[in-house]
C-alpha angles and dihedrals in degrees: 000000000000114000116187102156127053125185116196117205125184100207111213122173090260103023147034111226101211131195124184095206107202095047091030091226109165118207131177117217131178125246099239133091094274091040077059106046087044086049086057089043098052098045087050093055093037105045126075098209134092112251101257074056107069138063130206113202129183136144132278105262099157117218089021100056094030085092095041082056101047090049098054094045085054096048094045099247123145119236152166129229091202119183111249084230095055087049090044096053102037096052090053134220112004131170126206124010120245118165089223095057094034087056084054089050085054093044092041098049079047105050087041090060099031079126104064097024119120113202116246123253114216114235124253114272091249093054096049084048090048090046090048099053099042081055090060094039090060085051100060093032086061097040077055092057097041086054102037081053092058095043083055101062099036090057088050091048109022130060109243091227102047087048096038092140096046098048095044092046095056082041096059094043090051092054086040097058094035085065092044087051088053094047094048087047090046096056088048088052086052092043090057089033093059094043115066096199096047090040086058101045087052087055100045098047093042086051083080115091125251086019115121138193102261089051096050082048092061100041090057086047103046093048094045080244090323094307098108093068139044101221135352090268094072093046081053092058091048089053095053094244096109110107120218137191118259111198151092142210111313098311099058116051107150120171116258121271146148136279131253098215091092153123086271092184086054085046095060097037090061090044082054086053093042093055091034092056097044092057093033105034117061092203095055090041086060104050084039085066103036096060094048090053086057083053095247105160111265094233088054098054099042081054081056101043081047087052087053095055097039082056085057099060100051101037088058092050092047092048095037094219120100117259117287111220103223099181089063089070102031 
């Protein structure tokens, strides 16, 4: 894909920051469906290229961006989604913070790598829905913990009848909070449930032992329906399960580990399965307690055991059938 023409936007929650890089003309447009059809007007009167031609590249900033995205899908645009810390580090030492530079910065690391850059694809309606609501669930589930922790340690320290109000008051939220969790986890199980491709990946994925539902949930999510990554090492990088070699020349040989630049919600989830499937599944177990009698490190072999799982998913999803326990029949 040729790409001659790239516009930088810095997305805030009121305005979009916008850059034409080859003629550096700066715009401000506002974040709302007019701010957006006088954008489009304004790069097609500006921008001496035809449309397949340009690209319009900006960060990842959720819910703000989320309209910018859909707009330009509808009106046939291509465009990136980049995160703010792979434009930061490829662009070196800056100092301040201003949204018209930083939209110059956007248009700038595009324009740079205009070459090598795949268009984004905007995620299905469902998933964007399903994404939406695990992200709230989270919320609430974490509200629910803050709260059931205080209610903890004022029942150790403080006498129920002399605190009615506080601790009622905690109570009622908690159970609050617990119906809102199942209604938010009711209308995900609706929004798998209506759609036949997303209800068999669920089933595939959660055929796997020591894979739950929340887990199978995310990782639809995270890969737009398996369409976001090419394989499931990738994904493994983006989880933050992917080791790599620490070392240099002869003076720096560190052992290999994992980085920190990662999903870290994905990364715990698959810790959850790893520990789930060594004390559930018999095949896992074994080889759990085989690699700690050869005096392999604990943490080592559980990112393994992740990576393994990981392998799974995406191996039943590739292949469309559930997951065949072979050490059943060994």
């Amino acid at each position: 894909m040729k790409i001659s023409e790239v516009i930088g936007i810095d997305v805030g929650k009121q305005a979009l920051e916008s850059l034409m890089h080859t003629n550096q003309l700066p715009h401000e447009f506002e974040n709302k469906p007019s701010g957006l059809k006088r954008l489009l007007k304004w790069v097609t009167n500006n921008a001496k290229y035809p449309k397949n031609e340009i690209l319009f590249a900006f960060e990842h900033t959720g819910l703000y961006s989320y309209p910018l995205s859909v707009f330009l899908t509808e009106n046939d645009f291509n465009y990136i989604m980049v995160p703010g810390l792979e434009i930061r580090r490829s662009l070196g030492i800056s100092r301040g913070k201003d949204d018209k530079i930083d939209a110059k910065k956007i248009a700038l690391y595009a324009f740079r790598r205009r070459d090598e850059i795949t268009p984004y694809q905007l995620a299905a309606k469902e998933i964007s829905e399903i994404k939406r609501l695990l992200s709230l669930r989270e919320k609430l589930v974490k509200q629910r913990a803050g709260y059931q922790g205080t209610l903890k340690e004022n029942e150790r320290f403080l006498k129920r009848k002399d605190n009615q109000v506080l601790f009622s008051v905690q109570e009622k939220l908690i159970n609050e909070l617990k119906k809102q969790i199942a209604k938010v986890e009711q209308e995900l199980n609706t929004k798998i449930n209506n759609d036949q491709q997303l209800k068999k990946m669920y089933q595939l994925i959660t055929s796997i032992k020591g894979v739950g539902p929340q887990t199978a949930l995310f990782v639809i999510a995270l890969t737009n329906g398996f369409t976001k990554f090419e394989n499931w090492r990738k994904f493994a990088c983006y989880s933050g399960i992917a080791p790599f070699p620490n070392q240099s020349g002869i003076s720096i040989k560190r052992r290999t580990k994992v980085s920190h630049l990662a999903n870290k919600k994905m990364k715990a989830l698959l810790s959850s399965c790893a520990s789930s499937s060594i004390n559930h599944n018999p095949e896992m177990k074994l080889y759990y307690e085989r690699r700690l009698k050869e005096g392999k490190h604990k943490m080592s072999t559980l990112n393994i055991i992740r990576n393994k799982i990981l392998s799974r998913i995406f191996a039943v999803v590739e292949r469309g059938t559930p997951y065949v326990n072979t050490y059943g029949f060994a």
